[in-house]
N, CA, C and O atoms as a GROMACS GRO file, in nm:
protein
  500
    1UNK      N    1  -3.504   6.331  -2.465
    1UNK     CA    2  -3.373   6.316  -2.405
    1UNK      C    3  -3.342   6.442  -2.324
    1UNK      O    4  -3.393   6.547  -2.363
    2UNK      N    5  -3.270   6.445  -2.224
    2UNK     CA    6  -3.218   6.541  -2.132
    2UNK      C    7  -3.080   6.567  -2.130
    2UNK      O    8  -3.002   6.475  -2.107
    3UNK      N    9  -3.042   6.680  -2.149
    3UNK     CA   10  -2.922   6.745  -2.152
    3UNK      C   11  -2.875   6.815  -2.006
    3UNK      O   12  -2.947   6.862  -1.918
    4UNK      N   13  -2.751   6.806  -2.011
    4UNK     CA   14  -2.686   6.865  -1.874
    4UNK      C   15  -2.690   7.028  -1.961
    4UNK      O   16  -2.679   7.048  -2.082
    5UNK      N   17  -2.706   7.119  -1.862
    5UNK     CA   18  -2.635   7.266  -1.903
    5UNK      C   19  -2.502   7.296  -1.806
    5UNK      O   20  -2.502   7.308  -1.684
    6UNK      N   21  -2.370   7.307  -1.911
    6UNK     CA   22  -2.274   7.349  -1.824
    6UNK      C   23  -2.218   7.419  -1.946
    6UNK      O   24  -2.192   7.376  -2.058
    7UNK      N   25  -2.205   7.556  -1.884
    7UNK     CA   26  -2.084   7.641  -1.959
    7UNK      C   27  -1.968   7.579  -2.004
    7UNK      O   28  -1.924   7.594  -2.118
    8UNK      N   29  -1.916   7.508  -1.915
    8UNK     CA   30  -1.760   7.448  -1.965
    8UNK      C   31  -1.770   7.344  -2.061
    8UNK      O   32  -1.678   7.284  -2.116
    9UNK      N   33  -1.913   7.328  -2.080
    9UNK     CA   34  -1.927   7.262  -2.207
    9UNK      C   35  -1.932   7.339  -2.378
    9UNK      O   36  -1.924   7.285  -2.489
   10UNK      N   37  -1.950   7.494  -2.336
   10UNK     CA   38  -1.908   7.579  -2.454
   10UNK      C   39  -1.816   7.573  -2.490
   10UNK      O   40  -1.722   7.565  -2.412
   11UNK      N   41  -1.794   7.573  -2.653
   11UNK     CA   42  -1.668   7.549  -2.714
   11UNK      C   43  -1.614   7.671  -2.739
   11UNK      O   44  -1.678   7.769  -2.700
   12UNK      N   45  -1.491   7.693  -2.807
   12UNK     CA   46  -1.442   7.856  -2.764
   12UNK      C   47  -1.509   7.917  -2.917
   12UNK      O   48  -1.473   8.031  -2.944
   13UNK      N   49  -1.558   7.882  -2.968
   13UNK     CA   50  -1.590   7.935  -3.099
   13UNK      C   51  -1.760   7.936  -3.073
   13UNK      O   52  -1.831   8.004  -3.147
   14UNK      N   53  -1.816   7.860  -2.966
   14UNK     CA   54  -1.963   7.898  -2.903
   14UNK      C   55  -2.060   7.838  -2.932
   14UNK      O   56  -2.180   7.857  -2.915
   15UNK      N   57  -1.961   7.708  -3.008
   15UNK     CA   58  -2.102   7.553  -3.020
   15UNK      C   59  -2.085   7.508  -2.848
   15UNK      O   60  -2.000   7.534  -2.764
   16UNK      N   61  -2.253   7.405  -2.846
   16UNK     CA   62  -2.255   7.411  -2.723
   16UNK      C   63  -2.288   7.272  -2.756
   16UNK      O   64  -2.391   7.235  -2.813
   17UNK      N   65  -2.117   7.138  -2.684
   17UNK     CA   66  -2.103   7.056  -2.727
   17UNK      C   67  -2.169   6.920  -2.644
   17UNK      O   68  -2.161   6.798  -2.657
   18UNK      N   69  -2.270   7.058  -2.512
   18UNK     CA   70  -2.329   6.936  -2.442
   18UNK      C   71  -2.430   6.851  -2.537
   18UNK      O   72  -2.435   6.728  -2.538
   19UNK      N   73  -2.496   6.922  -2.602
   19UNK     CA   74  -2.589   6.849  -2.719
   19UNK      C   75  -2.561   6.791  -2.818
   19UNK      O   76  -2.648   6.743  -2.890
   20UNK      N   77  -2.397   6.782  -2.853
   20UNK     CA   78  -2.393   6.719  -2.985
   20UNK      C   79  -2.353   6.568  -2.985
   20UNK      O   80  -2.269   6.511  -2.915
   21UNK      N   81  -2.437   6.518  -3.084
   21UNK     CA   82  -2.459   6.350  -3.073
   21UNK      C   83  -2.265   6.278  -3.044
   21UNK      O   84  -2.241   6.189  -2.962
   22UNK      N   85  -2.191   6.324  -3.104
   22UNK     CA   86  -2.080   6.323  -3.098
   22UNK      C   87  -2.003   6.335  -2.988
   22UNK      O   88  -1.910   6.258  -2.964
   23UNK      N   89  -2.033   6.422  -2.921
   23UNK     CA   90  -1.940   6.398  -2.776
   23UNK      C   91  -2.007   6.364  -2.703
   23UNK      O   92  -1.944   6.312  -2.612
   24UNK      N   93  -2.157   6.363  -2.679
   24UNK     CA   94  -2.274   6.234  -2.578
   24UNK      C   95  -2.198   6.082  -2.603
   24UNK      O   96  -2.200   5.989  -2.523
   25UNK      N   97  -2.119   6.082  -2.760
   25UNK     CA   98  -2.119   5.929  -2.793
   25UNK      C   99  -1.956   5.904  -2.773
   25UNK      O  100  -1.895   5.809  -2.822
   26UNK      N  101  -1.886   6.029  -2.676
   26UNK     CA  102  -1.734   5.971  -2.641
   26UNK      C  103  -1.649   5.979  -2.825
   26UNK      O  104  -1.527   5.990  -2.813
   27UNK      N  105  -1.691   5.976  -2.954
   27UNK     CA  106  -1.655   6.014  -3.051
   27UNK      C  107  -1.564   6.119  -3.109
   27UNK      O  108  -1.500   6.116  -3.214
   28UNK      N  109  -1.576   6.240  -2.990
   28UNK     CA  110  -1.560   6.375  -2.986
   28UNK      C  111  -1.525   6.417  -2.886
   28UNK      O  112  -1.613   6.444  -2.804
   29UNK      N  113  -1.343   6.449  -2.840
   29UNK     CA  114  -1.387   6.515  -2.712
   29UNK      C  115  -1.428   6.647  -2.689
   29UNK      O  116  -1.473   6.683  -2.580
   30UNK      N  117  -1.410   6.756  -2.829
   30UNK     CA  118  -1.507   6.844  -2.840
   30UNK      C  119  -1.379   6.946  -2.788
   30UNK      O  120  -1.292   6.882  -2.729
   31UNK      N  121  -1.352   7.091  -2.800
   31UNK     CA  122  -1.188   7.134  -2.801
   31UNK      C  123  -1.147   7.161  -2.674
   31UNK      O  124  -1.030   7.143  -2.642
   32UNK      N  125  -1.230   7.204  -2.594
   32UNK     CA  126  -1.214   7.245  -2.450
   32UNK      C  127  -1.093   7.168  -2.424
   32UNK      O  128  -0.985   7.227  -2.413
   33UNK      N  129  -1.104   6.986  -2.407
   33UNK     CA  130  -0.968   6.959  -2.297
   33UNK      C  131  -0.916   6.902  -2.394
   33UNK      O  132  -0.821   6.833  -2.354
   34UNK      N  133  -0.939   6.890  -2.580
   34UNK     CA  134  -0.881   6.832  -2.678
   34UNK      C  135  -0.709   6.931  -2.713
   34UNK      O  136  -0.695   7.036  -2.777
   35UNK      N  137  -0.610   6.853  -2.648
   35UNK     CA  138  -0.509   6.908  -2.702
   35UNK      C  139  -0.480   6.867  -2.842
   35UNK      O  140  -0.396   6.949  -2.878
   36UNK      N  141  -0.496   6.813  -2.907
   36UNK     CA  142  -0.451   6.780  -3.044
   36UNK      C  143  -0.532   6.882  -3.140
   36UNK      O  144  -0.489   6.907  -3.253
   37UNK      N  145  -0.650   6.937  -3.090
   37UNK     CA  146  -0.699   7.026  -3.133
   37UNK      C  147  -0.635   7.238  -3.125
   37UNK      O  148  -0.674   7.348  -3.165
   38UNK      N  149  -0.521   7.175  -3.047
   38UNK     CA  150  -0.448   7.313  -3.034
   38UNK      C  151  -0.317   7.345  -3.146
   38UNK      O  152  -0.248   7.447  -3.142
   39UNK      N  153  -0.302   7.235  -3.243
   39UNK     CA  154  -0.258   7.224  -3.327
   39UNK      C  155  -0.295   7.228  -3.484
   39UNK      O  156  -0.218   7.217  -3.580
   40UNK      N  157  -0.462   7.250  -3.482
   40UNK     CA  158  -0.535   7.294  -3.610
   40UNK      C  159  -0.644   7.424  -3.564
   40UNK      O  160  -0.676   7.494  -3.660
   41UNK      N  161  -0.683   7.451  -3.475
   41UNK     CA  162  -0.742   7.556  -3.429
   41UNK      C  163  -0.718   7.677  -3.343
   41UNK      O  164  -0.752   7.700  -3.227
   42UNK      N  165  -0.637   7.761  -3.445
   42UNK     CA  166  -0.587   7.862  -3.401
   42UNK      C  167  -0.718   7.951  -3.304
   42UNK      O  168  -0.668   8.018  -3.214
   43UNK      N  169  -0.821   7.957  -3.309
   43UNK     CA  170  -0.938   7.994  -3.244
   43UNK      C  171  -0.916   7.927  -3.093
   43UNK      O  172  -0.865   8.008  -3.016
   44UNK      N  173  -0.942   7.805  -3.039
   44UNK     CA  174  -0.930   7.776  -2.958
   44UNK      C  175  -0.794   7.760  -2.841
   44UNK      O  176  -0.807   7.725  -2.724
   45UNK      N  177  -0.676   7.791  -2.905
   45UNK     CA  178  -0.508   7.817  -2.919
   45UNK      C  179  -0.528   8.001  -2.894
   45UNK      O  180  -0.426   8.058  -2.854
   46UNK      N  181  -0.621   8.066  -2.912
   46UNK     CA  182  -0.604   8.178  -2.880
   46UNK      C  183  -0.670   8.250  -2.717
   46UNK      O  184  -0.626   8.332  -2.637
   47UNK      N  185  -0.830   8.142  -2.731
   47UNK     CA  186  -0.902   8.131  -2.648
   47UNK      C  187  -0.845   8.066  -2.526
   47UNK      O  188  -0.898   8.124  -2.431
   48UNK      N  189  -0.800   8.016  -2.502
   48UNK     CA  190  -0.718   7.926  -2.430
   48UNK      C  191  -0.562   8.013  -2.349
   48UNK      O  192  -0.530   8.026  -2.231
   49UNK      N  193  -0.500   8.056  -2.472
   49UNK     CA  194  -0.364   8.148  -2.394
   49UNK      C  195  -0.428   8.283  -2.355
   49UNK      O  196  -0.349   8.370  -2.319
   50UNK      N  197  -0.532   8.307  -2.357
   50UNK     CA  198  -0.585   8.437  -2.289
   50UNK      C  199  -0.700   8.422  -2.205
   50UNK      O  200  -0.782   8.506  -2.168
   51UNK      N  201  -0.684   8.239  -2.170
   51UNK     CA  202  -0.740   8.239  -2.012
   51UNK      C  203  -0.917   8.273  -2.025
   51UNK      O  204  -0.988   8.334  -1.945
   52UNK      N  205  -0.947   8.222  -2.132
   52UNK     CA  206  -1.082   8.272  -2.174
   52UNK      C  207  -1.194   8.149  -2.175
   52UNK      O  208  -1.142   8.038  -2.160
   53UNK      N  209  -1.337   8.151  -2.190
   53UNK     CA  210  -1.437   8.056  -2.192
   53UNK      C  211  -1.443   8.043  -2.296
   53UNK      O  212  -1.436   7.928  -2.342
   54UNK      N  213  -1.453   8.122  -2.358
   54UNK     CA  214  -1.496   8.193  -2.520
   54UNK      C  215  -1.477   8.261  -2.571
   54UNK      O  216  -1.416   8.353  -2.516
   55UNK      N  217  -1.519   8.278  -2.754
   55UNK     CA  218  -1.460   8.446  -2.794
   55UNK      C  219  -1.578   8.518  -2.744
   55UNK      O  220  -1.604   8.631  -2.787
   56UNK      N  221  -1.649   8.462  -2.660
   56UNK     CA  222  -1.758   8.620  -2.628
   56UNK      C  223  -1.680   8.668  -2.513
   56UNK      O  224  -1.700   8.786  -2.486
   57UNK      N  225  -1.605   8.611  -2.444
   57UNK     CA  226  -1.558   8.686  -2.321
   57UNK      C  227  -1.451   8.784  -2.393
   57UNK      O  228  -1.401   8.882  -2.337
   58UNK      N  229  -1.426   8.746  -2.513
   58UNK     CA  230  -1.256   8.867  -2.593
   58UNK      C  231  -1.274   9.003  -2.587
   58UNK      O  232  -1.392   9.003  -2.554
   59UNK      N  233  -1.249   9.102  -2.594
   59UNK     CA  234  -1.250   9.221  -2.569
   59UNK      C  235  -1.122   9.299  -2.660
   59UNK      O  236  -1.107   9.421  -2.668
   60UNK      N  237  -1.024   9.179  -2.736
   60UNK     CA  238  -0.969   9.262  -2.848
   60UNK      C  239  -1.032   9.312  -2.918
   60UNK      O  240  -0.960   9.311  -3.018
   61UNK      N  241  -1.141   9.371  -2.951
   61UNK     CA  242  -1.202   9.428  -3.114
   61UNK      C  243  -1.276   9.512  -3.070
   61UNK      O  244  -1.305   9.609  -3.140
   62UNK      N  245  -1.332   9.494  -2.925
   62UNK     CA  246  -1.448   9.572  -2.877
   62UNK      C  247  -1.554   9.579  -2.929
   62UNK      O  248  -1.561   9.521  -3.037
   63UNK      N  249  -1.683   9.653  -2.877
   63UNK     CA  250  -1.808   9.684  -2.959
   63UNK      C  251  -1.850   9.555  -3.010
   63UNK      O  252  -1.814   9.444  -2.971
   64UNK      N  253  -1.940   9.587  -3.111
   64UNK     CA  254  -2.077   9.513  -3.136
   64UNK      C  255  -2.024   9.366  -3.218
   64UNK      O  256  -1.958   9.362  -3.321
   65UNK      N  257  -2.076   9.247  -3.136
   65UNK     CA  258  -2.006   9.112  -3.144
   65UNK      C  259  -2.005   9.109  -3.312
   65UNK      O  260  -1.900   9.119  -3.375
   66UNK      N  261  -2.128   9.094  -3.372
   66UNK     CA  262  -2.088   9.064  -3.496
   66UNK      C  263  -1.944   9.086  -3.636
   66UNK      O  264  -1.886   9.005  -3.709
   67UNK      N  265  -1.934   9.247  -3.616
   67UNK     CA  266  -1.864   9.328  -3.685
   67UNK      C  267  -1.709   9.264  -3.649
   67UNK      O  268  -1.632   9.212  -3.730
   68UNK      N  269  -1.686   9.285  -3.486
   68UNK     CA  270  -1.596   9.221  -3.460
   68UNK      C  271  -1.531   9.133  -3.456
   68UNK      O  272  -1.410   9.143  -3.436
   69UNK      N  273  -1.596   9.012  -3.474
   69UNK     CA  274  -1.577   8.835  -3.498
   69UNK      C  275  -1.548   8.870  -3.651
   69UNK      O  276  -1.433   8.848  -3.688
   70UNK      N  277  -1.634   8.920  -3.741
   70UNK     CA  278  -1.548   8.907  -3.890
   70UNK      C  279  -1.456   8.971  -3.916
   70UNK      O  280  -1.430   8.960  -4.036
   71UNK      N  281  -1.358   9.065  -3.841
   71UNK     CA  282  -1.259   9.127  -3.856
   71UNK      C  283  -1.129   8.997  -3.785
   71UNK      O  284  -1.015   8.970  -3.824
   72UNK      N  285  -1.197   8.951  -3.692
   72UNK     CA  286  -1.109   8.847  -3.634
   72UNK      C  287  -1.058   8.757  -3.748
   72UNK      O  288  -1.130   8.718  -3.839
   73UNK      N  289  -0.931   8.729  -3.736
   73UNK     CA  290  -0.907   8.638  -3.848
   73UNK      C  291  -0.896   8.482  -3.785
   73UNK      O  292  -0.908   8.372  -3.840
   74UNK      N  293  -0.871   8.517  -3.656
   74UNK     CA  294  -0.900   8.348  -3.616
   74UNK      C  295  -0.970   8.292  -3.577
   74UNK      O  296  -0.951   8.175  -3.544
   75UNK      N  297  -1.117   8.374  -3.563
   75UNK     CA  298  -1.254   8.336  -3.585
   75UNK      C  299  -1.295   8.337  -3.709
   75UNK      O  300  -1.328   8.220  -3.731
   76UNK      N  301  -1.309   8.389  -3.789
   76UNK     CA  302  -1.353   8.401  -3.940
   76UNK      C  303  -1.230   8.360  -4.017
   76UNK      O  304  -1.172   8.449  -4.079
   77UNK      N  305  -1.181   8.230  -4.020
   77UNK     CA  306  -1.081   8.185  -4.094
   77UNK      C  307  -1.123   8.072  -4.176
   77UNK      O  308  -1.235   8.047  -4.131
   78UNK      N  309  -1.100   7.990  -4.266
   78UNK     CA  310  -1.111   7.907  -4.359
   78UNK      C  311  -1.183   7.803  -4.291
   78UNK      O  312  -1.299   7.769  -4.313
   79UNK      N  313  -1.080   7.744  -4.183
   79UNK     CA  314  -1.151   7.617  -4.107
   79UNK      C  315  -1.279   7.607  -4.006
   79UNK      O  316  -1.338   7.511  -3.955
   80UNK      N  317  -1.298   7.771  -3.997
   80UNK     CA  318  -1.419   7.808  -3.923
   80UNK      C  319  -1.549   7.836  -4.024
   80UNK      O  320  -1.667   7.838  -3.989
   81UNK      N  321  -1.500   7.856  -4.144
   81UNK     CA  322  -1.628   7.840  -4.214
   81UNK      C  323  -1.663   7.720  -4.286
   81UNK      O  324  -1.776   7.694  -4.327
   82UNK      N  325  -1.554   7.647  -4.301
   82UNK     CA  326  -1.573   7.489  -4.320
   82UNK      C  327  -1.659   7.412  -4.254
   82UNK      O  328  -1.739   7.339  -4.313
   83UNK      N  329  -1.650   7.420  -4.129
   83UNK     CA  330  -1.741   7.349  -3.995
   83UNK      C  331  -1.835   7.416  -4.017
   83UNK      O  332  -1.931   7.342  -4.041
   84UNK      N  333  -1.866   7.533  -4.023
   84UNK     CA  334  -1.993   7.624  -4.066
   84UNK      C  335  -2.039   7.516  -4.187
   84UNK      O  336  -2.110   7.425  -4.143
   85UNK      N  337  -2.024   7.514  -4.266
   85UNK     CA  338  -2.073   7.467  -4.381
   85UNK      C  339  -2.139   7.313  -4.335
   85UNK      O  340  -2.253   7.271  -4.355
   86UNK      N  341  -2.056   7.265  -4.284
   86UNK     CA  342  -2.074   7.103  -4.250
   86UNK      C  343  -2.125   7.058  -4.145
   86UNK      O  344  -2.131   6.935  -4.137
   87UNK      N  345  -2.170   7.127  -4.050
   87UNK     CA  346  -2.234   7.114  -3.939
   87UNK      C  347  -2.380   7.228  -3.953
   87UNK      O  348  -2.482   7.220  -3.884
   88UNK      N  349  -2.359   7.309  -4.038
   88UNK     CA  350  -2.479   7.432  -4.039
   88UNK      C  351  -2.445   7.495  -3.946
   88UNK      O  352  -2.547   7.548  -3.902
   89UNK      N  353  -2.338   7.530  -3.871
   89UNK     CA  354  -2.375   7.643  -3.750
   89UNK      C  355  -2.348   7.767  -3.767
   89UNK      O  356  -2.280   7.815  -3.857
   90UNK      N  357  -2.425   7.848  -3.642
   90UNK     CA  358  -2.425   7.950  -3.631
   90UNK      C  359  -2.340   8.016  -3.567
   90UNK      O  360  -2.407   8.062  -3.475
   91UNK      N  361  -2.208   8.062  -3.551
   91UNK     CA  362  -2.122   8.060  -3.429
   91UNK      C  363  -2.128   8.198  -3.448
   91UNK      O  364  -2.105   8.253  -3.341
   92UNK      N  365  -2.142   8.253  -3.509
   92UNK     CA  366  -2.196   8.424  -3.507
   92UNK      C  367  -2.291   8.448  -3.374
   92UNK      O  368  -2.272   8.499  -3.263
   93UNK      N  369  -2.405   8.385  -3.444
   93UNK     CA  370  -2.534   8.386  -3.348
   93UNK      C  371  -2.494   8.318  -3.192
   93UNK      O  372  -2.538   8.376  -3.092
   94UNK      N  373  -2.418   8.208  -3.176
   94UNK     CA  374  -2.397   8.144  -3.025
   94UNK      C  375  -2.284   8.258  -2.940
   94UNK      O  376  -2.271   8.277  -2.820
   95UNK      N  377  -2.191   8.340  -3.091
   95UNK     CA  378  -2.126   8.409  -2.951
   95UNK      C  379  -2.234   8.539  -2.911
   95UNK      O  380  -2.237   8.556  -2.790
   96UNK      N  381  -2.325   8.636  -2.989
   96UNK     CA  382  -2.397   8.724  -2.968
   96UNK      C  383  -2.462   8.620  -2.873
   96UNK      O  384  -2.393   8.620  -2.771
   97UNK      N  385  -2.548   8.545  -2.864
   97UNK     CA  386  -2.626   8.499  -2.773
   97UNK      C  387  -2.531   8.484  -2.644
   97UNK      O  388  -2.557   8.572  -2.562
   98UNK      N  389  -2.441   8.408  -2.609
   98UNK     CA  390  -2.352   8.424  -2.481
   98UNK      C  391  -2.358   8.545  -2.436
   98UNK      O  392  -2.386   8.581  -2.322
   99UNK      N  393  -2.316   8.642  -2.575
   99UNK     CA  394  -2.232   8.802  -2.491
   99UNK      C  395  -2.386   8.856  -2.434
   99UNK      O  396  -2.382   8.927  -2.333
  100UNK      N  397  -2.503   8.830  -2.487
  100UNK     CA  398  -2.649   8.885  -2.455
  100UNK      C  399  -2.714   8.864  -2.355
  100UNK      O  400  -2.775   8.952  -2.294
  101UNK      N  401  -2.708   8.673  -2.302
  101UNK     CA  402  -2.728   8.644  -2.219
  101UNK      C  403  -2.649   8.588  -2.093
  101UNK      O  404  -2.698   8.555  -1.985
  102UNK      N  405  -2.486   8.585  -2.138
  102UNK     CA  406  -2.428   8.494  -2.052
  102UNK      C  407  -2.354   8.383  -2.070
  102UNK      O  408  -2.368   8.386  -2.193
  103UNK      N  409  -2.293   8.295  -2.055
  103UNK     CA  410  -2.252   8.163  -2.054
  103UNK      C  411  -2.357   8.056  -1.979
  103UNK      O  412  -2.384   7.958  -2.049
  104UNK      N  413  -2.418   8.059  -1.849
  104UNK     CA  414  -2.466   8.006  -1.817
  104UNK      C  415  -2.599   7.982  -1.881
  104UNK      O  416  -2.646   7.874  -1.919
  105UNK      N  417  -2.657   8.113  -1.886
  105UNK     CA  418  -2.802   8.131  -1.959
  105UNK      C  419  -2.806   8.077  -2.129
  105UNK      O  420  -2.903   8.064  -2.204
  106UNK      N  421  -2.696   8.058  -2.147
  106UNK     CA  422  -2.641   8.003  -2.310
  106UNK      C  423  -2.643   7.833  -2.260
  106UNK      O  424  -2.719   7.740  -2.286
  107UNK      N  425  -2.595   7.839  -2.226
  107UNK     CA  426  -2.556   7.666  -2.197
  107UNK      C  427  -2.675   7.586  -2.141
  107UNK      O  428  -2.679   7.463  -2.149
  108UNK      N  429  -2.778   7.665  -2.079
  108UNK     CA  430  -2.923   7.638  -2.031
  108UNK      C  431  -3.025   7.620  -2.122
  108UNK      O  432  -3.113   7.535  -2.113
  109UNK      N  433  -3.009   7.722  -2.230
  109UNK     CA  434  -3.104   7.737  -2.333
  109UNK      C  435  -3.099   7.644  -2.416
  109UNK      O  436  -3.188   7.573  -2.463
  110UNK      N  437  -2.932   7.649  -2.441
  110UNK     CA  438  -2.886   7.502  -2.573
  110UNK      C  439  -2.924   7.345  -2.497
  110UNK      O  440  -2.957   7.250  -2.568
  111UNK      N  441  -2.915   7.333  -2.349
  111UNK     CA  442  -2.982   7.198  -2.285
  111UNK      C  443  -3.103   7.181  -2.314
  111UNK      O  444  -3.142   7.073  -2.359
  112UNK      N  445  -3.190   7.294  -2.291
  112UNK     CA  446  -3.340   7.280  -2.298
  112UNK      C  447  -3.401   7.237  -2.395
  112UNK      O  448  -3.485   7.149  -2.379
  113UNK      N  449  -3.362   7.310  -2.569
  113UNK     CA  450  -3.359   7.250  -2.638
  113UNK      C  451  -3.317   7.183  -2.765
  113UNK      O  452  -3.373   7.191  -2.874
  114UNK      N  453  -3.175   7.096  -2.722
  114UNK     CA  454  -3.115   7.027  -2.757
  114UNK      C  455  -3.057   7.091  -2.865
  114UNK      O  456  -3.090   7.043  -2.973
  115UNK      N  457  -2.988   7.176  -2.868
  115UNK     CA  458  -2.904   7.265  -2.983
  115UNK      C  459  -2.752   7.248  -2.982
  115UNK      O  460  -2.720   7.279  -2.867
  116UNK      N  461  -2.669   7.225  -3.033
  116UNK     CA  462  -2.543   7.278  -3.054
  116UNK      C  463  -2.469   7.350  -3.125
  116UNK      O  464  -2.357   7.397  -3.103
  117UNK      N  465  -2.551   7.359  -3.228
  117UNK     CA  466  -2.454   7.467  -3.314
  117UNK      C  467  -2.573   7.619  -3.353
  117UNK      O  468  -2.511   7.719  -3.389
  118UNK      N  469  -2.691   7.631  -3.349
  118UNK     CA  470  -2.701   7.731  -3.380
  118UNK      C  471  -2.790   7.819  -3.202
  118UNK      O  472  -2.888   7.770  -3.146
  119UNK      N  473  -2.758   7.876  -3.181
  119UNK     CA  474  -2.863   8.017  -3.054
  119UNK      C  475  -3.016   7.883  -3.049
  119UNK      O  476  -3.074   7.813  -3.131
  120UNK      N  477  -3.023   7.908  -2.914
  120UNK     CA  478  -3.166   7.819  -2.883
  120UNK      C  479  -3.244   7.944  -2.814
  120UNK      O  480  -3.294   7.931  -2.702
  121UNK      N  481  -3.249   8.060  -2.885
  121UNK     CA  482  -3.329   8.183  -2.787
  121UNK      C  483  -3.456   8.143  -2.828
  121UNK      O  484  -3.477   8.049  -2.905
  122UNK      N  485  -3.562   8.230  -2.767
  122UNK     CA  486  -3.756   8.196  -2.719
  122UNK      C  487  -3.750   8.197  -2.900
  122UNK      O  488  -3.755   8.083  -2.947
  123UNK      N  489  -3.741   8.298  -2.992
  123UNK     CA  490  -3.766   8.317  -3.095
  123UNK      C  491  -3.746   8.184  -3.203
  123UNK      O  492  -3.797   8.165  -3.314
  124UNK      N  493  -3.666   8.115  -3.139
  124UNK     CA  494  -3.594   7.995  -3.218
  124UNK      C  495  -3.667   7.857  -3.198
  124UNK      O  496  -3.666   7.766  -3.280
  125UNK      N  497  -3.747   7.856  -3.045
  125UNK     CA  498  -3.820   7.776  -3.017
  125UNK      C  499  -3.885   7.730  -3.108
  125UNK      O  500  -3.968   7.642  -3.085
   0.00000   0.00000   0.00000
């Protein structure tokens, strides 16, 4: 199967929702243009009023992505490790991978091969 790569298909928390069976299947519109989702996801409600792609573009915390996302409380909050749990993802690893390579080069890698929730870097191949 073939995947589109488009950044604006990154979610603000850095699943990359062009690949997931769920919004291919209209099921999901996935949070980007989901307003009802601005009412349980303070993450994407934050991403969003500060005009952002993602939390890799944030620059409140500064320095090294990891450290900083777990100090975040509306990235590292209850409902973000829930979906962690239930989907397996990596949203640690997808925002370091964005801030490393990019949005575009992120959204290319996760097309190529077929990833959404965890980094599709060479090593992962």
């Amino acid at each position: 199967m073939e995947f589109r790569a488009d950044k604006n298909l990154i979610a603000a928390c850095g699943l990359y929702c062009g690949t997931c069976r769920g919004f291919r299947a209209g099921k999901c519109p996935g949070c980007r243009e989901n307003l009802k989702a601005e009412r349980w996801c303070k993450l994407r409600s934050c991403v969003h009023a500060q005009g952002l792609g993602s939390c890799a573009e944030c620059t409140e915390y500064g320095g090294e992505a990891r450290k900083t996302l777990k100090e975040c409380r509306k990235f590292n909050n209850f409902m973000g490790k829930v979906f962690g749990l239930i989907f397996r993802s990596d949203r640690f690893g997808c925002i370091d991978r964005i801030r490393e390579a990019g949005a575009d080069t992120f959204a290319q890698e996760m097309a190529e091969n077929g990833c959404y929730n965890r980094p599709a870097t060479k090593k992962h191949r």
